[in-house]
C-alpha positions as CSV (number, residue, x, y, z in Angstrom):
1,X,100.0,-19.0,14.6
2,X,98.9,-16.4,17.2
3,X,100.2,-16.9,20.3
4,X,97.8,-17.9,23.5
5,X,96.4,-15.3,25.7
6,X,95.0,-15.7,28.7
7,X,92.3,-12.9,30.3
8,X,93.9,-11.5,33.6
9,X,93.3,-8.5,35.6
10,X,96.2,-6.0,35.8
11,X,96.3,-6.8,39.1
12,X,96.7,-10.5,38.9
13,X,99.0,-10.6,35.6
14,X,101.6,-8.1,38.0
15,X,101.2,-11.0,41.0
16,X,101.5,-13.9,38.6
17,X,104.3,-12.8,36.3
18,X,106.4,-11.9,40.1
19,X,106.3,-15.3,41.1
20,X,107.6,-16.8,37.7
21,X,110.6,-14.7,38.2
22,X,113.1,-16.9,39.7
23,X,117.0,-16.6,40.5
24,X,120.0,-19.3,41.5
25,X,121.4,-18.7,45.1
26,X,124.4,-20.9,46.5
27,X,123.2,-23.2,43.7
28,X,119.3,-23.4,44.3
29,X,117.1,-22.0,42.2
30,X,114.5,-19.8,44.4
31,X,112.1,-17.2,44.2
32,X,113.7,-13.7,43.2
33,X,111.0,-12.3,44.6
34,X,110.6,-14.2,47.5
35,X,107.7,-12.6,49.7
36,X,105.6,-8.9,50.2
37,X,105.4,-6.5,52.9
38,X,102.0,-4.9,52.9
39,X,99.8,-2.5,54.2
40,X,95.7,-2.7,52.6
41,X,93.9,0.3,51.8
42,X,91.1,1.2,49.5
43,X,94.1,1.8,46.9
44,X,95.5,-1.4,46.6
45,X,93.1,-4.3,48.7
46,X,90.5,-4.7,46.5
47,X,92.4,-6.0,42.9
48,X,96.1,-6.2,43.9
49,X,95.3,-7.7,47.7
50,X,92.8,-10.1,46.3
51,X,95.5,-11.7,43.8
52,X,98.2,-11.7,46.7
53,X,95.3,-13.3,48.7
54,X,94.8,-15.9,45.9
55,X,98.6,-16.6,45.4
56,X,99.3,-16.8,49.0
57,X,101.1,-20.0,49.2
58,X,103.2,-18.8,46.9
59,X,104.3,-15.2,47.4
60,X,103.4,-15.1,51.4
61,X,102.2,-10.9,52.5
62,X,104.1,-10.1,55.1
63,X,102.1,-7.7,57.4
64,X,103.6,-4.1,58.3
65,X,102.6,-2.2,60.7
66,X,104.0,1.5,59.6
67,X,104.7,1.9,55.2
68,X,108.1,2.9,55.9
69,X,109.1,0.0,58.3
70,X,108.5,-1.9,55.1
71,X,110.6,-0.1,53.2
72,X,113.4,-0.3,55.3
73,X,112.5,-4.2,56.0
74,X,112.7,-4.9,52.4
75,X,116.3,-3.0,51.8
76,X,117.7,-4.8,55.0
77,X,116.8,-7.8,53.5
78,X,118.2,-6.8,50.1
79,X,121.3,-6.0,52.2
80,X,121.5,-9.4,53.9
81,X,120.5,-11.4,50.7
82,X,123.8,-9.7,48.8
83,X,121.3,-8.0,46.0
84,X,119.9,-11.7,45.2
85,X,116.7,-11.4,46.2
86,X,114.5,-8.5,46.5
87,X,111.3,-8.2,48.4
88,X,107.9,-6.1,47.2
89,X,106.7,-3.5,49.3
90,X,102.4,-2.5,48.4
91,X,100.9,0.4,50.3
92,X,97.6,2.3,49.5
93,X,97.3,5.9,47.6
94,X,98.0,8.8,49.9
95,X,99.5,8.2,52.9
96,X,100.8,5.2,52.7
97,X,102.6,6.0,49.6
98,X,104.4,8.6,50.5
99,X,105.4,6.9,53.8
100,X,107.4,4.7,51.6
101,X,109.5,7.5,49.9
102,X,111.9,7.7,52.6
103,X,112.7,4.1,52.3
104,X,112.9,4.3,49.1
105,X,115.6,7.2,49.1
106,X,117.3,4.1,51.5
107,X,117.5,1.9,49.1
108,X,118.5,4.3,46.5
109,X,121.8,5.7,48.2
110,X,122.7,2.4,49.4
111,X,122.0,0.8,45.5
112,X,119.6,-1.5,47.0
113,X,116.5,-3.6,45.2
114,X,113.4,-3.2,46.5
115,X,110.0,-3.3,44.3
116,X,107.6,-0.7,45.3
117,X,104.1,-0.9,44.1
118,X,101.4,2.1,45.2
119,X,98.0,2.3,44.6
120,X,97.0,5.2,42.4
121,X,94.1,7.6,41.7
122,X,91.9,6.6,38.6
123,X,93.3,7.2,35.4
124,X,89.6,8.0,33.8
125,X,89.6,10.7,37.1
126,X,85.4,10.6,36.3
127,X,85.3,10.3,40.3
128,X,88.2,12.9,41.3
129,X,89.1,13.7,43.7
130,X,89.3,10.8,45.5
131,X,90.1,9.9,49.2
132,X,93.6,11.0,50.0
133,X,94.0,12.1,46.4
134,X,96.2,15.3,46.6
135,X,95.2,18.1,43.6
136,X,97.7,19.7,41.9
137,X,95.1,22.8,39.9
138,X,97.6,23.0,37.0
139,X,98.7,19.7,36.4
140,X,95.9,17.1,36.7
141,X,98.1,14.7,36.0
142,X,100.5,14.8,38.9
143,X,100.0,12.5,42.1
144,X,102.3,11.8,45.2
145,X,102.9,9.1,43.7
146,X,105.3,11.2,41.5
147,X,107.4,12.0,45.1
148,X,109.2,8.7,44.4
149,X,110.7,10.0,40.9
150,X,113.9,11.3,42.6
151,X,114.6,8.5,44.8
152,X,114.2,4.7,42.4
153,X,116.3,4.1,39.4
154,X,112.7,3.0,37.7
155,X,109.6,4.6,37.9
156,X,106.5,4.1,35.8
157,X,102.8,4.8,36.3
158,X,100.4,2.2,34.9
159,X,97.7,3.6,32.6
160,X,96.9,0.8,30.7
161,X,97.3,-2.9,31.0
162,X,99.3,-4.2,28.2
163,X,102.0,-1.2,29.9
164,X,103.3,-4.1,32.3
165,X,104.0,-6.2,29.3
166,X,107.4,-3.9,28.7
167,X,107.5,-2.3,32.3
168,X,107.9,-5.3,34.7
169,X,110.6,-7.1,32.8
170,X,112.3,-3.5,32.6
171,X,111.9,-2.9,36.3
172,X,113.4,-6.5,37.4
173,X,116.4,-5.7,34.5
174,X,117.3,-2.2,36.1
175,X,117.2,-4.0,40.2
176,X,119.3,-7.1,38.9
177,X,122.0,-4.9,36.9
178,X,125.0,-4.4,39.0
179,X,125.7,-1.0,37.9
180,X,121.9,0.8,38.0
181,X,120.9,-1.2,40.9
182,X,118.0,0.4,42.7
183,X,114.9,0.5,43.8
184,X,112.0,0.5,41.6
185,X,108.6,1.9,41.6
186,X,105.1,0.9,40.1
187,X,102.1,3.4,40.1
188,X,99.2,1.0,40.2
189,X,95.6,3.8,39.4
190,X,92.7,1.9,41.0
191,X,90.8,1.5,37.9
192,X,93.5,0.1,35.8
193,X,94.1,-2.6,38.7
194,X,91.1,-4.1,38.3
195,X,90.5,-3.8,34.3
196,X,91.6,-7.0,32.3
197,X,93.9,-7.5,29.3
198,X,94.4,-10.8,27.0
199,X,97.9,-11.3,28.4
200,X,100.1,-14.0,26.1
201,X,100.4,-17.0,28.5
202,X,104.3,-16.8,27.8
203,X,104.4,-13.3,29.5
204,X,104.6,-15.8,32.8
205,X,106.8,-17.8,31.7
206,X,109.3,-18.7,34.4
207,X,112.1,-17.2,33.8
208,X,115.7,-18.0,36.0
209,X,118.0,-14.6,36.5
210,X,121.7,-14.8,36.5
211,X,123.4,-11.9,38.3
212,X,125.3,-10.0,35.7
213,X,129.2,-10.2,36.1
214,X,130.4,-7.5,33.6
215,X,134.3,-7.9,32.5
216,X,137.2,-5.5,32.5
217,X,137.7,-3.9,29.4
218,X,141.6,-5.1,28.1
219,X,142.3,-1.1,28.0
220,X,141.0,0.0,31.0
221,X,142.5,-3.7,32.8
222,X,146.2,-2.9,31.1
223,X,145.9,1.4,33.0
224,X,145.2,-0.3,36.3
225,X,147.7,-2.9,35.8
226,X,150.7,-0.3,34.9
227,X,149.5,1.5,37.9
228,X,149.2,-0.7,40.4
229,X,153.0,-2.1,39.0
230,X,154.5,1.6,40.0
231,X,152.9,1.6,43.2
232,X,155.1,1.7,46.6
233,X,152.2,2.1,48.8
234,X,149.3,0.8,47.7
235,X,145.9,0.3,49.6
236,X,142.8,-1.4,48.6
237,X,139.2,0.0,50.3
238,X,136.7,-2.3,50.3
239,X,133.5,-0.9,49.7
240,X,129.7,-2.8,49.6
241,X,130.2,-3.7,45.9
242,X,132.4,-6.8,46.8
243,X,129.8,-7.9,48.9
244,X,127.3,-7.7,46.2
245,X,129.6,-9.4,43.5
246,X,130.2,-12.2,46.5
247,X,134.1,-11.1,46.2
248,X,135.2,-12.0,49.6
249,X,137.2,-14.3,48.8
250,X,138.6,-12.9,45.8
251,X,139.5,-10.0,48.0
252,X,141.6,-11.8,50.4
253,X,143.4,-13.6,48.3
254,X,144.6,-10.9,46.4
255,X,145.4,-9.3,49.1
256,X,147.6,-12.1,50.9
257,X,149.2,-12.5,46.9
258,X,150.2,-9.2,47.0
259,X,150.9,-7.8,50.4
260,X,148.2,-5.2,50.3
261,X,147.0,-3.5,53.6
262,X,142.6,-3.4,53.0
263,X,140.6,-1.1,54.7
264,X,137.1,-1.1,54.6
265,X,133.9,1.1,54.3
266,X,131.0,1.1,56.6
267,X,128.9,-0.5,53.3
268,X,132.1,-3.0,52.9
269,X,132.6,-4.1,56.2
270,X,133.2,-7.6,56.9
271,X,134.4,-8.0,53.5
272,X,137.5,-9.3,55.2
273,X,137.9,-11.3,58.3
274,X,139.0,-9.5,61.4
275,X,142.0,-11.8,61.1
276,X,143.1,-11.9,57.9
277,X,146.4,-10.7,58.3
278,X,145.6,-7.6,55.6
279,X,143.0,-6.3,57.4
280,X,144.1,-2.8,58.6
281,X,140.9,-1.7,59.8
282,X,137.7,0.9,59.0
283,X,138.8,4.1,57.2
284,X,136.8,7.6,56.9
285,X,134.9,9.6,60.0
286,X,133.9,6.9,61.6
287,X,136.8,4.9,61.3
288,X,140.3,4.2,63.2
289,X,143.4,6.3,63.3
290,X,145.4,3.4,62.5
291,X,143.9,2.5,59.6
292,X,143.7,6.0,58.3
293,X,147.0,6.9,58.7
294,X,147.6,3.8,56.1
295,X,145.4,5.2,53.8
296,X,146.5,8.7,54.5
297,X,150.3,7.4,53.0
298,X,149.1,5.6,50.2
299,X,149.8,6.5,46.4
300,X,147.8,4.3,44.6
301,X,144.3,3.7,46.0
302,X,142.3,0.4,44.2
303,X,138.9,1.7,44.9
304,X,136.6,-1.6,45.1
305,X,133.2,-1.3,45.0
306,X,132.4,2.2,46.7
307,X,130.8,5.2,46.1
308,X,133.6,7.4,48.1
309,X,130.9,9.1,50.1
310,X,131.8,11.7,52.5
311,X,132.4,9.5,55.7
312,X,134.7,7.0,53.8
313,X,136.8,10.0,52.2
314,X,137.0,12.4,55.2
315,X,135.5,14.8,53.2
316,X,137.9,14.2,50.5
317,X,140.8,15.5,53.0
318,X,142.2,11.8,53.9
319,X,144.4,10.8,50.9
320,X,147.8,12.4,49.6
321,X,146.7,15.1,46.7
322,X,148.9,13.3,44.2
323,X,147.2,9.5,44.9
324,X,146.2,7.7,42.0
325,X,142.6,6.4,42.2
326,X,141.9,3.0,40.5
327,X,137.9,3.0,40.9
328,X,136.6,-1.0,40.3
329,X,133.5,-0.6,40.1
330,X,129.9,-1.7,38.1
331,X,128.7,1.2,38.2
332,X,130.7,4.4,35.7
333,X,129.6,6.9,37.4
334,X,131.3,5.6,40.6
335,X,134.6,4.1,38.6
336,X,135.3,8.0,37.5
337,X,135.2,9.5,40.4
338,X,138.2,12.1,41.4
339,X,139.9,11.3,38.0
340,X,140.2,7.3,39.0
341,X,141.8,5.4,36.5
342,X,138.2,3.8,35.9
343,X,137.8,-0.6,35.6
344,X,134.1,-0.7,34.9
345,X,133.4,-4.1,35.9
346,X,132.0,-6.7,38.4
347,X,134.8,-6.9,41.8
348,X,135.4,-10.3,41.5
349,X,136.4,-10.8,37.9
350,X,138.3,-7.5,37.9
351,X,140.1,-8.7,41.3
352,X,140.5,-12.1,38.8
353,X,142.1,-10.3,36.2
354,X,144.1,-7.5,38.0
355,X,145.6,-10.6,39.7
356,X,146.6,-12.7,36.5
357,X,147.9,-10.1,35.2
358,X,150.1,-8.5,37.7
359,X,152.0,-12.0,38.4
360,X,155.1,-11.5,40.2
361,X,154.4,-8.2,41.4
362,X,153.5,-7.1,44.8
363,X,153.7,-4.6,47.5
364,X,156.9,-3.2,49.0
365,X,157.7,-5.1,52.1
366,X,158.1,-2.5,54.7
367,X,154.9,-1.0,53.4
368,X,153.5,-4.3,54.4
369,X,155.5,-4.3,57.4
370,X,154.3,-1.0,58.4
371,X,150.3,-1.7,57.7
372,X,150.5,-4.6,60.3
373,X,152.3,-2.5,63.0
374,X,149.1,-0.2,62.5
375,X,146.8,-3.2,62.6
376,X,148.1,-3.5,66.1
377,X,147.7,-0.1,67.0
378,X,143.9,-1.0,66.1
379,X,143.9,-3.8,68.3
380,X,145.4,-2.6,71.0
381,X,142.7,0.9,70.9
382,X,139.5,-1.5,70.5
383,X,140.8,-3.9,73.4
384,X,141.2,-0.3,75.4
385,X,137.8,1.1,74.4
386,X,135.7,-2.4,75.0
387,X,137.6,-2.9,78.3
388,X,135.6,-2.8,81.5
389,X,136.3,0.5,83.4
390,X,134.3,-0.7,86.9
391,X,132.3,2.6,86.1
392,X,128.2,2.6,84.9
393,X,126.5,2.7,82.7
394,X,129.0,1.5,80.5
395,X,130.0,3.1,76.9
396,X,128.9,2.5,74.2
397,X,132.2,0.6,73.1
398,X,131.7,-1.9,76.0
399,X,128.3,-2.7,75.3
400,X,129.8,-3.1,71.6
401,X,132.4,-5.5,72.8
402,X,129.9,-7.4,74.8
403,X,127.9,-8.0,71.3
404,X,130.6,-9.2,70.2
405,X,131.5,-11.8,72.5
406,X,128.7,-13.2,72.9
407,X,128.2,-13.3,68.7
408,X,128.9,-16.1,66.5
409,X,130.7,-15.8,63.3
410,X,127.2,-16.8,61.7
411,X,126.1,-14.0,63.6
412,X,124.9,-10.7,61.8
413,X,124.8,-7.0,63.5
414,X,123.2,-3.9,62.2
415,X,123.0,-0.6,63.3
416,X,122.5,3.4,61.2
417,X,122.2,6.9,62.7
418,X,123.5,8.5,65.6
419,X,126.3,7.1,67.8
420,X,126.4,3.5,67.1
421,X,127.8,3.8,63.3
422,X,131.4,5.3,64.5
423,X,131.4,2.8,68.0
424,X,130.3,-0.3,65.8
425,X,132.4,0.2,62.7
426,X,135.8,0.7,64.8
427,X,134.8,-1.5,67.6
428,X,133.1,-4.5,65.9
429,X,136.1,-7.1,64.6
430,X,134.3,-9.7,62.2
431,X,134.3,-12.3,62.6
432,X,132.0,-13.9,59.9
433,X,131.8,-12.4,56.0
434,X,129.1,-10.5,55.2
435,X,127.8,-10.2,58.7
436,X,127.4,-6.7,59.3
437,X,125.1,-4.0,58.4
438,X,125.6,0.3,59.2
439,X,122.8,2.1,56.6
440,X,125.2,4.7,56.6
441,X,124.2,5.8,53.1
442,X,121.3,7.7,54.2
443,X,121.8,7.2,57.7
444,X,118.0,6.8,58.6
445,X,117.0,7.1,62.2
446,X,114.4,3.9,62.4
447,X,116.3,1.2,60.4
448,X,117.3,-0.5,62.9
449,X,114.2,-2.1,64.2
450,X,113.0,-2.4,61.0
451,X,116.2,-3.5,59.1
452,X,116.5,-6.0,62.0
453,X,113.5,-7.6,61.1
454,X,113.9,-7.6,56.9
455,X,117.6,-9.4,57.9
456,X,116.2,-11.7,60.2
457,X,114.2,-12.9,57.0
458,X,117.1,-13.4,54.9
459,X,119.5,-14.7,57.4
460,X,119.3,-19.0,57.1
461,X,121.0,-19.1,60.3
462,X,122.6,-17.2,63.2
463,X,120.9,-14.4,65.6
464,X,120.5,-10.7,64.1
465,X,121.7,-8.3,66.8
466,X,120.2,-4.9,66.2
467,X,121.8,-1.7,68.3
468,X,119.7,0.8,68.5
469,X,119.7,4.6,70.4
470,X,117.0,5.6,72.4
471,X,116.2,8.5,69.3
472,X,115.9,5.9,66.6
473,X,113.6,3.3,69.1
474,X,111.2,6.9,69.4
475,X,111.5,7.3,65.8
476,X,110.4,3.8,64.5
477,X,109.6,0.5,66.9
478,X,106.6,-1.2,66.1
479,X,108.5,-3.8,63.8
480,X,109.4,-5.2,66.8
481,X,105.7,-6.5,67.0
482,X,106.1,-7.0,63.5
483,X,108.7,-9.5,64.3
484,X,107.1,-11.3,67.1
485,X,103.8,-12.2,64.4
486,X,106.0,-13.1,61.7
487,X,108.4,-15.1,64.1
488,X,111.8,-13.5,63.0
489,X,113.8,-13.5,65.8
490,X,116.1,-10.4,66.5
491,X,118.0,-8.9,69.8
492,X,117.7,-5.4,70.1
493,X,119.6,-3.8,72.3
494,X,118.5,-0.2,73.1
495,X,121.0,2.0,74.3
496,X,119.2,5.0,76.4
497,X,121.9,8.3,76.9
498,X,118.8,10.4,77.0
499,X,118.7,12.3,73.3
500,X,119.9,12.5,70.3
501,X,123.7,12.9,72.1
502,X,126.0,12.5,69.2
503,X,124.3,15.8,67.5
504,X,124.4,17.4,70.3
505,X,128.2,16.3,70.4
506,X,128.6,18.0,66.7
507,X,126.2,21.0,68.3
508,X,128.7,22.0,71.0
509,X,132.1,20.8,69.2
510,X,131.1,23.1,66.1
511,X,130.6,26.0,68.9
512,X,127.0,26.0,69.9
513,X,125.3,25.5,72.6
514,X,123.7,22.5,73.7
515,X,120.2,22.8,72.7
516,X,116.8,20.5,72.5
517,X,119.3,17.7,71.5
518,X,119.6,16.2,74.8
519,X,115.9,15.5,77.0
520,X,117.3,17.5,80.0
521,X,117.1,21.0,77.8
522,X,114.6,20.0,75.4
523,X,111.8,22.7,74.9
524,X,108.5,22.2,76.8
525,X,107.7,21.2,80.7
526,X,107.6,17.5,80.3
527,X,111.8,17.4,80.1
528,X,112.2,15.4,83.2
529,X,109.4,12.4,82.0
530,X,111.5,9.4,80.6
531,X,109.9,6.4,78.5
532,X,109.9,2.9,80.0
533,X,111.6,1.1,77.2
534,X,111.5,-2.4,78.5
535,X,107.2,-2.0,79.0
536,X,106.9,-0.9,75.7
537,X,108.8,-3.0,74.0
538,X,107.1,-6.1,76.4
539,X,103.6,-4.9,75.3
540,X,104.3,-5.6,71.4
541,X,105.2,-9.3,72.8
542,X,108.9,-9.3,72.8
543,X,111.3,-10.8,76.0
544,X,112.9,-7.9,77.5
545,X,115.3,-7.1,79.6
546,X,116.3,-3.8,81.8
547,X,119.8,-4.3,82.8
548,X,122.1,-2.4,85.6
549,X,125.4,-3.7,84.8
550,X,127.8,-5.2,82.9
551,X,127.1,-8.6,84.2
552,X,124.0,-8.3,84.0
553,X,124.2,-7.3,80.5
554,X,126.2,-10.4,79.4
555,X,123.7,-12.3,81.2
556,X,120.9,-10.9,79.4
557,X,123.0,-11.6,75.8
558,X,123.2,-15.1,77.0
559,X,119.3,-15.8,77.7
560,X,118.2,-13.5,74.4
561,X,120.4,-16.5,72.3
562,X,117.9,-19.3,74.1
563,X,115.0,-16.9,73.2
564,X,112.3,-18.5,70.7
565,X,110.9,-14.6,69.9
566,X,112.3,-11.6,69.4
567,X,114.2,-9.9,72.7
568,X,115.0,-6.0,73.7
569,X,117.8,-5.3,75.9
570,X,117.3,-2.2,78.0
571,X,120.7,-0.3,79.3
572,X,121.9,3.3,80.0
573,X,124.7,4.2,78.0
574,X,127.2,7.3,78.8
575,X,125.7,10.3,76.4
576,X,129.1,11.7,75.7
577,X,132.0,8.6,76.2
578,X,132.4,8.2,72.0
579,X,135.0,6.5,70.5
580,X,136.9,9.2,68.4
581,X,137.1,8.6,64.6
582,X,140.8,9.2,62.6
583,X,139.6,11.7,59.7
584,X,138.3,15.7,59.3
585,X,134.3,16.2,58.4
586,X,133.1,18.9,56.6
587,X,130.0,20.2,57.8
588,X,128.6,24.0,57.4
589,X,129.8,25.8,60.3
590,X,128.4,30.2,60.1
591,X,131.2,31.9,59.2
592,X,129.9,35.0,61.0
593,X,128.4,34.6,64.5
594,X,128.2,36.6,68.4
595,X,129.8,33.5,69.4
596,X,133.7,33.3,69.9
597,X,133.2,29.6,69.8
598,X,131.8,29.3,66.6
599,X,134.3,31.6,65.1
600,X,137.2,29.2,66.4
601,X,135.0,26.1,65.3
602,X,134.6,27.8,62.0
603,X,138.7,29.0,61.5
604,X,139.5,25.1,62.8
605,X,137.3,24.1,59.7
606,X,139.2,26.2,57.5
607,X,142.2,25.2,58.3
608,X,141.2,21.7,57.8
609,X,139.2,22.3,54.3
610,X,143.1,22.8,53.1
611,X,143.5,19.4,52.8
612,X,140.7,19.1,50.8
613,X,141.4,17.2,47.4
614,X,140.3,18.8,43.9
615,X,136.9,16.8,42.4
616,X,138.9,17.3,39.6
């Protein structure tokens, strides 16, 4: 018997088979795709908006105010909902499509879900070209839309309706597999939006997800095993991965089982309590000497759930040249790197197995010893860097431990580009799991406001603190009236040095000269004219509050938790008081220049490249 059909636009087949997808969180079953952030235009408002319009109650439009905000909302909240639930992010052709590729590449480096659907030019192209259609003479075929090839793990134009049939299903599959998580893209032309198909009615279907939790191969289990066994120093990082596998707790008991110091990743931060007495701190560029030198003396890494980027790895200068890499990780590509001994395999059943199987084993106890002097060490440096010196404005590592005070363990921070990374990732002890957020992947000047917002959304409880530099508030802001229509409540705290400092710190450390980082030598004749952050951020509706000392800035912290709406905290901050990281950076410094200072930045880099560990 033929199966029933049911006569749908594109357009409203795409919306209805969304909302059947559901997924188990903590034991409810809830919406994977739990809500849109949108921005109309002729591309996408007239079939695709008027099917969000119709389904309103049940997948809401959340409404941006700049494409990329979106973007960056939706792979906050990916962040904050551990990869459970992902969010849908619809812009117009043009424009607003190719606003959203920068999020996009986001969510790509930091393996985060986010559905992105475009409106496209007509696939008939009888009325080419269209508004904001770009033309590309020798290949008709071609649209911006193309742009977002190099930066989802799915992407797929829609030229004829039954194509959703086998491309939606594929799209959710590659966002919900542990190892090719991504974001995904949807081309949707304006013509084949509107035509209609006879869908089968079981195309929508509700359907309940299950996170994949892939299993160690016995081989692959039995290498790590036998390595971890000869170990005499071993370290675990944490990276992100455990907190999309939900490992926390996995993690610390196999580390208190086994006496293993952790250190963590900017991504894998708060994988570990603060006070779990295994915690040795953040490792990389933007981590702490103490918990570097740990790392540094290590012979057998356990690699959990990281990609090894450049900041985590010192440039691949951090660990001893003979250290044997165990990479855990869903992902192969990431298990292999720098000749790991690769566990392909979800964290927490590998962290399951790994400990079942090494029984009596565990670490030598002056290695432990010797990791908890150095957690001390760490201690000690962030009770010296968050201490009040008397003198303002303040640095950044006292505003950081100010945060911090005044957080709660259901509390969640977030911060990306400039200065705040390195002072939140050393400075900030957690003190809740899964409570912190650095987009450090592509380290994108705007997330914060933004992110701030997609977290607030995800977050059940607790306040979202957002720390922000006065650069990124320039960059990217008017989420923060996106926040105050929605009603997600977030503290920003903007932190004005007066430029884009911590460049211009890598500007002049690397030998240059200090030059249209900072506003003071900026080109043009407006350099003295400052923005009033706290009016700005007042006229999109949020509290706010211009603060002039430390008191005041506690105060402020203490009235933004009473707060109904969102609040922005407006302080100086010292443009060149950082708190110094433990590990070498590569970065390209000339090799030939006028300058005697970059020839003595550029021999200091060579010096330090000798460190540098074979990819091979």
């Amino acid at each position: 018997m033929a199966s029933k059909t049911i006569r749908l636009t594109t357009a409203e087949a795409l919306v209805r088979f969304l909302i059947a997808q559901r997924t188990n969180v903590d034991g409810a079953n809830v919406p994977l795709f739990p809500g849109v952030y949108g921005i109309f235009g002729h591309g996408n408002v007239t079939s695709l908006g008027h099917s969000l319009e119709t389904h309103r109650q049940e997948l809401p439009v959340w409404r941006g105010q700049n494409e990329q905000g979106m973007g960056l909302a939706a792979a906050a909240f990916a962040k904050a909902a551990r990869r459970q639930q992902i969010m849908v992010c619809t812009s117009s052709i043009g424009p607003g499509a190719t606003n959203m590729v920068t999020a996009a590449g986001v969510a790509m480096s930091n393996r985060l879900p986010v559905l992105f659907i475009a409106g496209d030019t007509f696939v008939s192209r009888l009325p080419d070209p269209v508004l904001q259609q770009v033309e590309h003479f020798g290949v008709p075929s071609i649209t911006v839309n193309d742009a977002f090839q190099p930066v989802v793990r799915y992407w797929d134009r829609i030229t004829h309706p039954a194509q959703i049939l086998s491309s939606l299903p594929q799209a959710v599959a590659t966002m919900l597999d542990p190892g090719d998580c991504g974001p995904a893209f949807i081309g949707l032309p304006q013509d084949v939006a509107a035509d209609a198909f006879d869908y089968p009615e079981s195309f929508f279907t509700v359907t309940v997800h299950e996170s994949p939790r892939p299993r160690p191969d016995l081989g692959q289990l039995a290498r790590a095993v036998a390595a971890l066994r000869s170990a005499k120093r071993p370290v675990i990082i944490a990276g992100g991965g455990v907190h999309y596998s939900r490992a926390e707790h996995e993690l610390a008991d196999f580390a208190e089982k086994f006496g293993i110091p952790v250190v963590e990743t900017v991504a894998g931060k708060s994988s570990l309590l603060a006070s779990h007495p295994r915690y040795s701190g953040p490792l990389g560029v933007t981590g702490a000497a103490a918990a570097n030198q740990v790392v540094s003396a290590a012979d057998v890494v356990l690699a959990v759930g990281t990609r090894l980027e450049d900041f985590t790895t010192g440039s691949w200068t951090l660990f001893a040249p003979d250290a044997q890499f165990i990479g855990v990780n869903a992902a192969r590509f990431d298990a292999v790197k720098h000749r790991s001994l690769p566990l392909v395999a979800d964290a927490r059943e590998s962290l399951t197995e790994l400990s079942a199987a090494l029984t009596d084993w565990s670490a030598d106890e002056a290695w432990t010893a010797r990791a908890t002097e150095l957690r001390a060490d760490l201690t000690a440096f962030v009770n010296s860097r968050t201490a009040d010196d008397g003198v303002w404005p303040p640095s950044y590592g006292q505003l950081v431990g100010l945060v911090h005070d005044s957080a709660t363990p259901d509390d969640y921070v977030l911060t990306a580009a400039g200065g705040l990374p390195g002072e939140l990732n050393i400075n900030w002890m957690s003190k809740g799991i899964a409570t912190f957020d650095c987009e450090y992947g592509f380290s994108c000047m705007g997330y914060e406001i933004s992110g701030a917002w997609g977290a607030a959304m995800a977050r059940p409880s607790g306040e979202v603190y957002a720390m922000v530099g006065d650069g990124s508030y320039l960059m990217m802001n008017s989420d923060i009236y996106a926040s105050v229509l929605s009603g997600h409540k977030m503290i920003l705290v903007v932190c004005d040095n007066e430029g884009y400092a911590v460049i211009e710190r890598l500007q002049t450390s690397q030998g240059g000269a200090s030059y249209n980082n900072m506003l003071a030598d900026s080109t043009g004749t407006g350099s003295d004219a400052r923005v009033d952050f706290a009016a700005h951020a007042a006229a999109m509706g949020a509290v706010t509050f211009e603060v002039h000392s430390l008191t005041e800035f506690a105060n402020a912290l203490a009235k933004a938790r009473a707060a109904t709406t969102s609040v922005v905290i407006v302080t100086k901050v010292r443009a060149r008081d950082f708190t110094e990281g433990g590990a070498f950076w590569q970065v390209g410094v000339p090799e030939v220049s006028d300058r005697a200072s970059v020839l003595t930045a550029r021999a200091t880099m060579d010096k330090g490249l000798t460190n540098q560990r074979p990819g091979v």
